[in-house]
N, C-alpha and C positions, 0 to 999 in steps of 0.2 A: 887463642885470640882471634883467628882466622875465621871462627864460626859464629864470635859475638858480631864482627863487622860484618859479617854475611848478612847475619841477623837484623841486625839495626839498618843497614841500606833497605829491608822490607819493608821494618816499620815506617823508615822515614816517606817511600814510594805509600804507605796505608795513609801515613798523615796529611802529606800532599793532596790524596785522593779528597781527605775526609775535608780537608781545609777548605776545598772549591765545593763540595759536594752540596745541594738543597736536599737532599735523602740518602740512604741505604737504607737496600731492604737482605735481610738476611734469608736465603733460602737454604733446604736440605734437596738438594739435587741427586741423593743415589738412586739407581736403579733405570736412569736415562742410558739411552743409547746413542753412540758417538753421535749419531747422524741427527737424533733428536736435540743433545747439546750444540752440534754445529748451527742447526735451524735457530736453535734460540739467543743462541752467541749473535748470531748476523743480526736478527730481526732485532736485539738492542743495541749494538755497533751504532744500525742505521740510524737508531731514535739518540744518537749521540752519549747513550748507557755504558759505562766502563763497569765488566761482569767478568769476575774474578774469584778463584778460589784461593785461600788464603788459612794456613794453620790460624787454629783459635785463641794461641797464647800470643802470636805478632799480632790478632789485631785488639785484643784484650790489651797488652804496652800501647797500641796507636793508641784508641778509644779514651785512655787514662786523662781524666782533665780537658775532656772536650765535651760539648752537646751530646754527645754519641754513646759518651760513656756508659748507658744504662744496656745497651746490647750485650756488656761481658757477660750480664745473668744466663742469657738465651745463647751462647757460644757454647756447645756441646756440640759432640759427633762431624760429620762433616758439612763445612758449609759453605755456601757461596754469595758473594757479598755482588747488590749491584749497586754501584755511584748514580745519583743522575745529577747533573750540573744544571739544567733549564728549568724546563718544568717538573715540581718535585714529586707528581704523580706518575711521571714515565713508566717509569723503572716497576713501580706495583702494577700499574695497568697493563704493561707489558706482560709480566709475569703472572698475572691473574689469568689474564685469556690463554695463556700456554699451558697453565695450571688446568686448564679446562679438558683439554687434550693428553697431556701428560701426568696421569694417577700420581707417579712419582715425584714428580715436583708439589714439594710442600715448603710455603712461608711460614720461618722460624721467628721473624720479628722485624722492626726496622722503626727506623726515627726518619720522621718527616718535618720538617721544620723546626727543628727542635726538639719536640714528641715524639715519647716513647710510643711505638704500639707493638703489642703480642700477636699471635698468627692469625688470631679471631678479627682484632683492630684492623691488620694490614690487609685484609680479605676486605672488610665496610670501606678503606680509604681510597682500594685498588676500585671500588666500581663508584667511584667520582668521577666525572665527566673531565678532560682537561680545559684549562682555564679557555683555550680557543671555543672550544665548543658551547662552554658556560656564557661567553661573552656574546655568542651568534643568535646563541636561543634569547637571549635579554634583549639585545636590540632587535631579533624578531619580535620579541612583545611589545619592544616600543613603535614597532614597524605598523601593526596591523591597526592599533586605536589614530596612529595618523593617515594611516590611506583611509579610513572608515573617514575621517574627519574633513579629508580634503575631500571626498567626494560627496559628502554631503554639502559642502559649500560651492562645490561645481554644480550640480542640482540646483540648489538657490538661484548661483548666478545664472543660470541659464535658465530658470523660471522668469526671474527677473527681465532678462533681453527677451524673452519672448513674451511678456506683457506690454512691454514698450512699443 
């Protein structure tokens, strides 16, 4: 009885995660080295990422009956789950750029807003800009047709005063 309530205080700490979480993305992290898993631990800590490894059957019982649930298919082998609670491209984009450096780190899957994606999907979703950045470049495009615009009507105005 002692190892079912073991059990179930995991799942319920998965559910909680899953309850707050705007993604997870499942990775297969073997064949990293402490010091590479420590680097990548921190640099998502910072980005407010909860990265966690997690047997595949507790989070197969969490997943049951939630958005999430389509990950039990890709729960094989060993894997490591990251939460991101803000913005739900964190956690991929984090892990994409580490995946760049680290051969061994490979994306098994994750759900972003609800959607499923496979390791191909979570690879296209990870080099999405995050929304801060998507918002800067917009209002720089709004930026440049209005400085173009006010300086053409300072031009004017000051043809204007210099004909008077």
């Amino acid at each position: 009885m002692a190892k079912i309530a073991q059990k179930q205080v995991i799942v319920d700490e998965i559910k909680e995660k899953l309850s707050r979480a705007a993604s997870v993305v499942v990775v297969d992290a073997r064949g990293l080295t402490v010091e590479e898993d420590t680097k990548l631990r921190k640099t998502l800590r910072e980005a407010g990422v909860d990265y966690k490894v997690y047997k595949n059957t507790m989070v197969t019982l969490a997943v049951k009956d939630t958005q999430f649930e389509g990950l039990a298919q890709y729960l094989e082998g060993p894997s490591a789950f990251a939460f991101s609670y803000g913005e739900a491209t964190t956690a991929a984009g984090i892990l994409n750029n580490a995946a760049k450096d680290l051969k061994e780190l490979e994306f098994k899957a994750g759900v972003i807003e609800g959607v499923i994606y496979d390791a191909e999907g979570m690879k296209a979703v990870a080099g999405i800009p995050s929304r801060d950045v998507l918002l800067s470049k917009l209002l720089g495009s709004f930026k440049s047709p209005m400085s173009t615009f006010a300086r053409v009507i300072s031009q004017i105005a000051e043809k204007n005063a210099a004909a008077e």
